[in-house]
MDTraj code that builds the backbone (N, CA, C; nanometers):
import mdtraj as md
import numpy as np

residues = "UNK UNK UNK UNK UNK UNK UNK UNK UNK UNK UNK UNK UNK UNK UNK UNK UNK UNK UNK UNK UNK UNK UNK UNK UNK UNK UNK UNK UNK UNK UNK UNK UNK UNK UNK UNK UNK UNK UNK UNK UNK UNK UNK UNK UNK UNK UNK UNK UNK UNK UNK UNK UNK UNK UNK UNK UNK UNK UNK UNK UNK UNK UNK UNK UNK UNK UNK UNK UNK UNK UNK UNK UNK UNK UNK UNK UNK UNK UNK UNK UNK UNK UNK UNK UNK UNK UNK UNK UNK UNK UNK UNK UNK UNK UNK UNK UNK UNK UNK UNK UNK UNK UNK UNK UNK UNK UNK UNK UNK UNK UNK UNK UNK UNK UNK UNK UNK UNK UNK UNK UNK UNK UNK UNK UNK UNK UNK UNK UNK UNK UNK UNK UNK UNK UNK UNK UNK UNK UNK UNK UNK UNK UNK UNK UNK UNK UNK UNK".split()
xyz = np.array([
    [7.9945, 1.6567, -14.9136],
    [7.8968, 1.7544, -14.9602],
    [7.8039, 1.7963, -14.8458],
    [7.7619, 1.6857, -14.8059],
    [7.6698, 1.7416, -14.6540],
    [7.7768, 1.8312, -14.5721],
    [7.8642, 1.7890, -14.5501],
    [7.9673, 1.8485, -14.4164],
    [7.9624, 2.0098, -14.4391],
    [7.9996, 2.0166, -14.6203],
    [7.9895, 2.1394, -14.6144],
    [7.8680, 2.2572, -14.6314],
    [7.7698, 2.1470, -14.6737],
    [7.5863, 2.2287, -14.6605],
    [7.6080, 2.2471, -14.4936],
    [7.6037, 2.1736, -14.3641],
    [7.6108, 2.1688, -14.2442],
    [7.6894, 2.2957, -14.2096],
    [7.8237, 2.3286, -14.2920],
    [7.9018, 2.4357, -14.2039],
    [7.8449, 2.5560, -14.2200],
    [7.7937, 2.5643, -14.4090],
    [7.7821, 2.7054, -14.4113],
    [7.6226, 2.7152, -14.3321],
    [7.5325, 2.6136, -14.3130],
    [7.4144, 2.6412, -14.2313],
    [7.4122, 2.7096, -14.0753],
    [7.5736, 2.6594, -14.0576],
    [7.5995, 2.7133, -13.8535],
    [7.6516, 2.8375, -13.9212],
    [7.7200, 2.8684, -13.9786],
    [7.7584, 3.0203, -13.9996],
    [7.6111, 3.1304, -14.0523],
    [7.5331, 3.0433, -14.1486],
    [7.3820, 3.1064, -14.2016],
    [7.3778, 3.1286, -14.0287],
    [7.3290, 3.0134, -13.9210],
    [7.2783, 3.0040, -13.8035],
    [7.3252, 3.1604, -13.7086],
    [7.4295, 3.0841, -13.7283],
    [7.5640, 3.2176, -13.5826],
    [7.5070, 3.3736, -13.6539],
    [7.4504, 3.3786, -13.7842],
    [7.4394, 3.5509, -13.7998],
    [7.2805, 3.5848, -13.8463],
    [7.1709, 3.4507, -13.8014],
    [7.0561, 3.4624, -13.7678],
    [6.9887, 3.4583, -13.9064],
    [7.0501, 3.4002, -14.0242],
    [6.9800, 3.4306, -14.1284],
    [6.9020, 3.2771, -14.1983],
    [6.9230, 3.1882, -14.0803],
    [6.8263, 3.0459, -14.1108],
    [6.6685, 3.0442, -14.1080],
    [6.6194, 2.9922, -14.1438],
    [6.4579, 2.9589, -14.1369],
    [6.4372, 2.8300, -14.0452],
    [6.3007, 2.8156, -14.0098],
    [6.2763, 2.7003, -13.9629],
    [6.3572, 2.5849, -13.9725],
    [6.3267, 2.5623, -14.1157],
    [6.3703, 2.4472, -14.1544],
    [6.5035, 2.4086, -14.1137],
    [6.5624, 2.4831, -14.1940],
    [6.7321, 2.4556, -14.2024],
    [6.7774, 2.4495, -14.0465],
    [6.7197, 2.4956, -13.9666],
    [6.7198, 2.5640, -13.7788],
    [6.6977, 2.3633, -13.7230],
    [6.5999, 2.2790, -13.7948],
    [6.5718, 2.1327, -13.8024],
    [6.6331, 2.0781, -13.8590],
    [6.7022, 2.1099, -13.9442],
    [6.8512, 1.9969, -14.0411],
    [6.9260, 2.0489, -13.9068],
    [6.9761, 2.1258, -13.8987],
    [7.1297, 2.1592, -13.8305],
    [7.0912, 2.0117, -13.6784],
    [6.9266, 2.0612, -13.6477],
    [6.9602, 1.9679, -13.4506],
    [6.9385, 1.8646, -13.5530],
    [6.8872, 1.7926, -13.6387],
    [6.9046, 1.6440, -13.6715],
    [7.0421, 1.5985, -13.6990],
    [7.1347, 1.6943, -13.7722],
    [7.2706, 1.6697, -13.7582],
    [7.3235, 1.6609, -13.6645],
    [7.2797, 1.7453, -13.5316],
    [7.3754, 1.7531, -13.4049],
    [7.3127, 1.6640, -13.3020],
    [7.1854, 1.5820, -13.3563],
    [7.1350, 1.4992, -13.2582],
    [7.1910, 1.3639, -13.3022],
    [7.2409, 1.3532, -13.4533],
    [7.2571, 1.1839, -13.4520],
    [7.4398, 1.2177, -13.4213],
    [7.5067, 1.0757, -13.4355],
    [7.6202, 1.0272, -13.3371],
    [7.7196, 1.0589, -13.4500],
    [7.7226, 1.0775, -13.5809],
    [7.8221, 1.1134, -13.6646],
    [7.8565, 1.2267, -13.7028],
    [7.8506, 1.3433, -13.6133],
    [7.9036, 1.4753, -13.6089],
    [8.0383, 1.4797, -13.6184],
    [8.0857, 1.6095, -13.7162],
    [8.2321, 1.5937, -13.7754],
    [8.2985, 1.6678, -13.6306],
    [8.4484, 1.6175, -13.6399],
    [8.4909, 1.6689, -13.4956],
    [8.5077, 1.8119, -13.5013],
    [8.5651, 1.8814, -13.6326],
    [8.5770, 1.9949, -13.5477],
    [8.3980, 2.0693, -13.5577],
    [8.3205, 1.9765, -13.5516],
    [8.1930, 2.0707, -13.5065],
    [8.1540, 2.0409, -13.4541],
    [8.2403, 1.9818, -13.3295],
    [8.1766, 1.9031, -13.2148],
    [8.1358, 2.0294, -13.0991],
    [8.1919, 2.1251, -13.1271],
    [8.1712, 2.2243, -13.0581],
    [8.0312, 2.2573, -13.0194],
    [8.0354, 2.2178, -13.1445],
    [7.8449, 2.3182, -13.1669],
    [7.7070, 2.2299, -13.1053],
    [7.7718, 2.0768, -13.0550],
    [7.6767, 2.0235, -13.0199],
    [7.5790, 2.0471, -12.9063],
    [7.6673, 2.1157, -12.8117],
    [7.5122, 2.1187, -12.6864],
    [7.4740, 2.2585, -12.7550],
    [7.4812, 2.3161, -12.8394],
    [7.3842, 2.4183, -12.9138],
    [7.2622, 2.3719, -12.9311],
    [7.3149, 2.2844, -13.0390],
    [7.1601, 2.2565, -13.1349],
    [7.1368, 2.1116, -13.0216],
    [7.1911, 2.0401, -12.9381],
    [7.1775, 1.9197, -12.9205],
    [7.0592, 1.9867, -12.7658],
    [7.0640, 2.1212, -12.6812],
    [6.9795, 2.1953, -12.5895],
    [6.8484, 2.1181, -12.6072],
    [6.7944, 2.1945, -12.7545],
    [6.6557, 2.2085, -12.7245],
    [6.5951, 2.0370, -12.7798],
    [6.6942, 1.9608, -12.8061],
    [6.6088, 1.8068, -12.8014],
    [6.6347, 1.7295, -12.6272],
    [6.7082, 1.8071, -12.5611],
    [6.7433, 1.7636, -12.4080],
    [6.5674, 1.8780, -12.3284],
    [6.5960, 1.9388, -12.3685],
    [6.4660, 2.0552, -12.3294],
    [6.3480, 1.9922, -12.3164],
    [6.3217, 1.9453, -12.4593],
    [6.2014, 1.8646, -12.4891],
    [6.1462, 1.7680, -12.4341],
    [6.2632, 1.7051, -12.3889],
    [6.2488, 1.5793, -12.3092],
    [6.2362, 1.5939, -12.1570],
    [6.2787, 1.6962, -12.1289],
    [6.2985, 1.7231, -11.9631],
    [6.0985, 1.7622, -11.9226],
    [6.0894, 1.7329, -11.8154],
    [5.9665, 1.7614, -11.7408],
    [5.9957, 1.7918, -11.6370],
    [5.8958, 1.8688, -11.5446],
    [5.8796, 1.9045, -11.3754],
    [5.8056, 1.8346, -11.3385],
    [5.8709, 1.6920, -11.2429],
    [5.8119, 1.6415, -11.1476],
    [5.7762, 1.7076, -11.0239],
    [5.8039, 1.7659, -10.9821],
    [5.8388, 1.8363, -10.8423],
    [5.6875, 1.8793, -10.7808],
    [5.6241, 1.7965, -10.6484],
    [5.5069, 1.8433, -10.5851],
    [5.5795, 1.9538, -10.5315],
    [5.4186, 2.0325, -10.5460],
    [5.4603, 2.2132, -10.4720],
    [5.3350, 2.2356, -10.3758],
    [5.3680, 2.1947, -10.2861],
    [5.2983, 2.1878, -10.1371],
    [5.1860, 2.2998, -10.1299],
    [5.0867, 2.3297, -10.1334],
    [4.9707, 2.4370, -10.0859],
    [4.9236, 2.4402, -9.9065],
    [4.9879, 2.5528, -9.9017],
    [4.9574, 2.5878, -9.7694],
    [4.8505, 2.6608, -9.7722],
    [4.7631, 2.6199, -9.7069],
    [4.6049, 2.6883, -9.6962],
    [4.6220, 2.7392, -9.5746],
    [4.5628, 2.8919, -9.5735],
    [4.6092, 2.9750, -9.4291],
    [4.4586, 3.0600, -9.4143],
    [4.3758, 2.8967, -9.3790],
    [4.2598, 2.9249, -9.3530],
    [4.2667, 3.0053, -9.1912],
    [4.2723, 2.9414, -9.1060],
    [4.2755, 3.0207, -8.9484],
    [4.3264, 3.1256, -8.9476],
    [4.3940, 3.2021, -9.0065],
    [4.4107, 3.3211, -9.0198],
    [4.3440, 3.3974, -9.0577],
    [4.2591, 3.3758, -9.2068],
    [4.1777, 3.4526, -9.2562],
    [4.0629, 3.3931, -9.1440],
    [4.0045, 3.3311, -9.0935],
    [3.9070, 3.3223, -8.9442],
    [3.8983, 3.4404, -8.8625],
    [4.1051, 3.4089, -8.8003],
    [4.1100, 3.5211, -8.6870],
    [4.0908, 3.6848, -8.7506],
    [4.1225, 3.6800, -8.8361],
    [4.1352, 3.7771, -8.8906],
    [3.9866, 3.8834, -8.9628],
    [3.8627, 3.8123, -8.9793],
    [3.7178, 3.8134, -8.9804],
    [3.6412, 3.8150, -8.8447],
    [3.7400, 3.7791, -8.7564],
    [3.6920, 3.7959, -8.6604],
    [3.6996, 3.9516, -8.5506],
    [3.8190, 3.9748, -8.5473],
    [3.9189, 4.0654, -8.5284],
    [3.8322, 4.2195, -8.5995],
    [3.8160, 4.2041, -8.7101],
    [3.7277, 4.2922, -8.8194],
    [3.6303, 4.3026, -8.7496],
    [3.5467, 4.1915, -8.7319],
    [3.4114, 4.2213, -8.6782],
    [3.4075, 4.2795, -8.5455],
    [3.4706, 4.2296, -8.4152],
    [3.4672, 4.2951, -8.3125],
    [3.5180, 4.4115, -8.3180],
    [3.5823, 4.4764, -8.4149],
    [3.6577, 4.6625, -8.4378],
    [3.4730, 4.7163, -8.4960],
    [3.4575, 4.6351, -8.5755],
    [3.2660, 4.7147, -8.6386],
    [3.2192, 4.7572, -8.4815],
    [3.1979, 4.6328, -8.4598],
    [3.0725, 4.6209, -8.3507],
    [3.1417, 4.7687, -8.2613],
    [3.2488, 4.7381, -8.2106],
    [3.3405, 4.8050, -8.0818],
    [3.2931, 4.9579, -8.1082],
    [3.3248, 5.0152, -8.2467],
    [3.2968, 5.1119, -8.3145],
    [3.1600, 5.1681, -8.3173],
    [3.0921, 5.0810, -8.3796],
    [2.9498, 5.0993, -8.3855],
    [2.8931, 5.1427, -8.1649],
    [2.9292, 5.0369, -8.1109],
    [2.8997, 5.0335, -7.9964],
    [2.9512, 5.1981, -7.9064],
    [3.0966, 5.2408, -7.9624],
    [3.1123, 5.3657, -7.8873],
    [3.0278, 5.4831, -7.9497],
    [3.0317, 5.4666, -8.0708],
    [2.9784, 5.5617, -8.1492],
    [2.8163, 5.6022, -8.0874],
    [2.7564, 5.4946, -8.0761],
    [2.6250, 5.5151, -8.0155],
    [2.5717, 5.5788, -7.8593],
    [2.6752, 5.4965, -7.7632],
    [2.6850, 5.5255, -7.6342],
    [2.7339, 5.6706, -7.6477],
    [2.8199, 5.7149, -7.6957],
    [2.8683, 5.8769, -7.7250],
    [2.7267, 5.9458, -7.7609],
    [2.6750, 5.9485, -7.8420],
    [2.5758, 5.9878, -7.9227],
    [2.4941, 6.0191, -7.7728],
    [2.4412, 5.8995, -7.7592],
    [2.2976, 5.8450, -7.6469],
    [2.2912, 5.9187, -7.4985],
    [2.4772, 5.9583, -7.4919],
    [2.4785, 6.0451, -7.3609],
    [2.4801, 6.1846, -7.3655],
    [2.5097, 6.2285, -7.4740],
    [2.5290, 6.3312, -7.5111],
    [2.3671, 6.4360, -7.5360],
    [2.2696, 6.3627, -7.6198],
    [2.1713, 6.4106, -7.6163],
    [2.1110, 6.4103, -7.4746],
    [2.1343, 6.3437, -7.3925],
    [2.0726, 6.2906, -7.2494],
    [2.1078, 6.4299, -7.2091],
    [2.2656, 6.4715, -7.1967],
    [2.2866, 6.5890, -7.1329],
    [2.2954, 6.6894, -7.1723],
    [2.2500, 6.7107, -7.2765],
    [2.2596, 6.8433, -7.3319],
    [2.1236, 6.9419, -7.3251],
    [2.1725, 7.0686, -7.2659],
    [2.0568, 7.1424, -7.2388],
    [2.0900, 7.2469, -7.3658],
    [1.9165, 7.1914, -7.4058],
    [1.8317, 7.2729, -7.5678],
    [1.8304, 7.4510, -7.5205],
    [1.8460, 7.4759, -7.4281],
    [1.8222, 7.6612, -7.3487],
    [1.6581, 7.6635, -7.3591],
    [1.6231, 7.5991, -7.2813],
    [1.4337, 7.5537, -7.3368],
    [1.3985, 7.6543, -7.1921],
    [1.3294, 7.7591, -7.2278],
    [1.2655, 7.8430, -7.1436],
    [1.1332, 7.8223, -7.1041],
    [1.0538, 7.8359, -6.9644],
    [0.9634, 7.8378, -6.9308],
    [0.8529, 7.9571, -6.9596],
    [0.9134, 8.0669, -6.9578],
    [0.8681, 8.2178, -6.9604],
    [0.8728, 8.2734, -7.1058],
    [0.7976, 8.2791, -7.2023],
    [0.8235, 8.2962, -7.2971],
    [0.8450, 8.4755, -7.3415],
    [0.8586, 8.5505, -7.2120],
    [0.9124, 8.7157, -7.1485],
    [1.0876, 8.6381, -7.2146],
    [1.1038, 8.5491, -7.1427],
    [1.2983, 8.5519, -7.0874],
    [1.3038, 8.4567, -7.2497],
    [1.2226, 8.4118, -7.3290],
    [1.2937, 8.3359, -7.4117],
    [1.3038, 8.4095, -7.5436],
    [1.2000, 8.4987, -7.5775],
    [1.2457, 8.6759, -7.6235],
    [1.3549, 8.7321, -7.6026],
    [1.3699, 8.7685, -7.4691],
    [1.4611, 8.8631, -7.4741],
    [1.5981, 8.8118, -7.4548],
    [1.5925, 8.6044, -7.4434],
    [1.7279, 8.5847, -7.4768],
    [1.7735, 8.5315, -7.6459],
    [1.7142, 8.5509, -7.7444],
    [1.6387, 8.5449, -7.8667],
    [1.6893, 8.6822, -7.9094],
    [1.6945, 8.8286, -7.8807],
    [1.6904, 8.8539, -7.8917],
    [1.8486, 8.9692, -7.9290],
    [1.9192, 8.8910, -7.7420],
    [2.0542, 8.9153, -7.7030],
    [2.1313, 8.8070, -7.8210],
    [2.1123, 8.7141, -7.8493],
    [2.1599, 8.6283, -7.9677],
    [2.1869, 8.6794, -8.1110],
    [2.0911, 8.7244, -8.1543],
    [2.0336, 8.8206, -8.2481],
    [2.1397, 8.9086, -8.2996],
    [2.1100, 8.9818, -8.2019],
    [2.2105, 9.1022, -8.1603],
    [2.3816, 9.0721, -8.1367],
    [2.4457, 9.0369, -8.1042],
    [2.5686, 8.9241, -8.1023],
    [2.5704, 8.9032, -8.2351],
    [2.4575, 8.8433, -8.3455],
    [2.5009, 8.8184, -8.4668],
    [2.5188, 8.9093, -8.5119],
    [2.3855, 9.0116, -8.5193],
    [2.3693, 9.1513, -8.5948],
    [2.5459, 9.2349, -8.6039],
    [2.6091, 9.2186, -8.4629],
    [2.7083, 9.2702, -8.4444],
    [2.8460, 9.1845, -8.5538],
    [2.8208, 9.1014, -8.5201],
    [2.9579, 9.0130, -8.5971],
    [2.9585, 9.0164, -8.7494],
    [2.8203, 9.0069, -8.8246],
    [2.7630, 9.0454, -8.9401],
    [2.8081, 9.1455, -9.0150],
    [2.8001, 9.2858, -8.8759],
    [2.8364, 9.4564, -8.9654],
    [2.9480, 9.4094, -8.9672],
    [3.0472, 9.3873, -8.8639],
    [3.2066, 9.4113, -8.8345],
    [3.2125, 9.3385, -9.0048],
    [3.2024, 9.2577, -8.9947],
    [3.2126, 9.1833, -9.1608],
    [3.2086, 9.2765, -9.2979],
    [3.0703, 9.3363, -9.2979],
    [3.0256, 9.3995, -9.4018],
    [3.1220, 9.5868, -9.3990],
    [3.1425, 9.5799, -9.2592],
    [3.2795, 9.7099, -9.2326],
    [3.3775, 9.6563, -9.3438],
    [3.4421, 9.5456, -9.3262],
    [3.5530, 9.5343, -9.3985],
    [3.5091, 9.5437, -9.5322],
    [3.4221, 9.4628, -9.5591],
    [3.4064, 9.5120, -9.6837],
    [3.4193, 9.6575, -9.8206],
    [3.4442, 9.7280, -9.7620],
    [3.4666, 9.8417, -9.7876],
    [3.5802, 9.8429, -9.8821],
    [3.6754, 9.8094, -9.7674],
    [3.8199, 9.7583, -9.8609],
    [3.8063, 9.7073, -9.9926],
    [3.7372, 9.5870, -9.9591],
    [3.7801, 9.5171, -10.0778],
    [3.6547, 9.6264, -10.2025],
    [3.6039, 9.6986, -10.1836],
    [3.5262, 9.7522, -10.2913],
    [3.6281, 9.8995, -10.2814],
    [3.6825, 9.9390, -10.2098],
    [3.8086, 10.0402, -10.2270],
    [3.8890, 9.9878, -10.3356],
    [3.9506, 9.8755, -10.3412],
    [4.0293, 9.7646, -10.3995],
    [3.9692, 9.7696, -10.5436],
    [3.8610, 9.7110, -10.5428],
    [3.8186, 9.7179, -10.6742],
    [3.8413, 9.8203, -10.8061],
    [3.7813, 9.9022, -10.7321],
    [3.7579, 10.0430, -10.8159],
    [3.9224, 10.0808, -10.8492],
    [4.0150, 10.0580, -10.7191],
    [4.1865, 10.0903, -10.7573],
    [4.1902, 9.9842, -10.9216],
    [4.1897, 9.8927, -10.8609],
    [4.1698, 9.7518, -10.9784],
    [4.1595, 9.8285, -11.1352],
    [4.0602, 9.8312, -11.1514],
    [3.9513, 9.8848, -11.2181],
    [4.0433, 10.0534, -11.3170],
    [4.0702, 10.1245, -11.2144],
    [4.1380, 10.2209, -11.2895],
    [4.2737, 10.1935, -11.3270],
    [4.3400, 10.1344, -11.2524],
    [4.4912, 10.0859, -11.3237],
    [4.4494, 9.9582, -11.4699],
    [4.3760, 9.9148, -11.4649],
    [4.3853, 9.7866, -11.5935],
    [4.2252, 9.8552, -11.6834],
    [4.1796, 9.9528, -11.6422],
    [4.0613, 10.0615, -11.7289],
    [3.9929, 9.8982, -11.7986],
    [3.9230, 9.8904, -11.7139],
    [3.8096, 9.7819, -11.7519],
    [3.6668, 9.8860, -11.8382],
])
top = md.Topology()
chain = top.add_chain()
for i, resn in enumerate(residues, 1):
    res = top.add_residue(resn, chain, resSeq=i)
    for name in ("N", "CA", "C"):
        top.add_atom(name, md.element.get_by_symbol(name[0]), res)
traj = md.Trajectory(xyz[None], top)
């Protein structure tokens, strides 16, 4: 009577329609020593997860600490700041040193070069506001083809 509660439970099993329980009859059957032969098959099935249970990881897993690296490597960082910081400034520091402001003595010549400047813009300014034309030519085309 058991043998045959046991078979139809691996066939319930093989098409997934067991519960807990019955999932705990089948490995208590396949864990004790009087398993019928032809269902000897089925033993490292259900017999797995009581070998599972029992198994542990001994195994030390070594930690490599890769402190001196992260050192050189903070270090390395810092002398690129500084290096950086250091050109950045010296650039800066010579640059104002040599640079001539156009600082006039004669305030006749600092007018009338004030003035030639001016003028240079005044010029580049129209050429600008010339073109403009176009684009207000443009418009008005705009404007009559789509009758805004």
């Amino acid at each position: 009577m058991e043998l045959d509660r046991i078979e139809k439970l691996v066939e319930k099993y093989f098409e997934a329609e067991t519960n807990i329980a019955e999932e705990k009859e089948l490995k208590d059957y396949f864990a004790s020593s009087d398993v019928a032969q032809h269902l000897e098959q089925y033993k490292p099935i259900f017999g797995y997860a009581v070998q599972a249970k029992q198994e542990q990881f001994n195994a030390v897993i070594p930690l490599k600490i890769r402190r001196k690296r992260l050192v050189w490597l903070s270090v390395a960082a810092s002398v690129a700041v500084l290096l950086g910081v250091g050109l950045f400034t010296f650039n800066n520091y010579n640059q104002s040193k040599s640079s001539d402001y156009g600082t006039y003595d004669d305030p006749e010549v600092a007018f009338r070069e004030t003035q030639k400047a001016l003028a240079m813009i005044s010029e580049h300014v129209n050429k600008g506001i010339g073109s403009m034309k176009y684009l207000n030519e443009y418009e008005q085309s705009k404007n009559k083809i789509f009758k805004k």
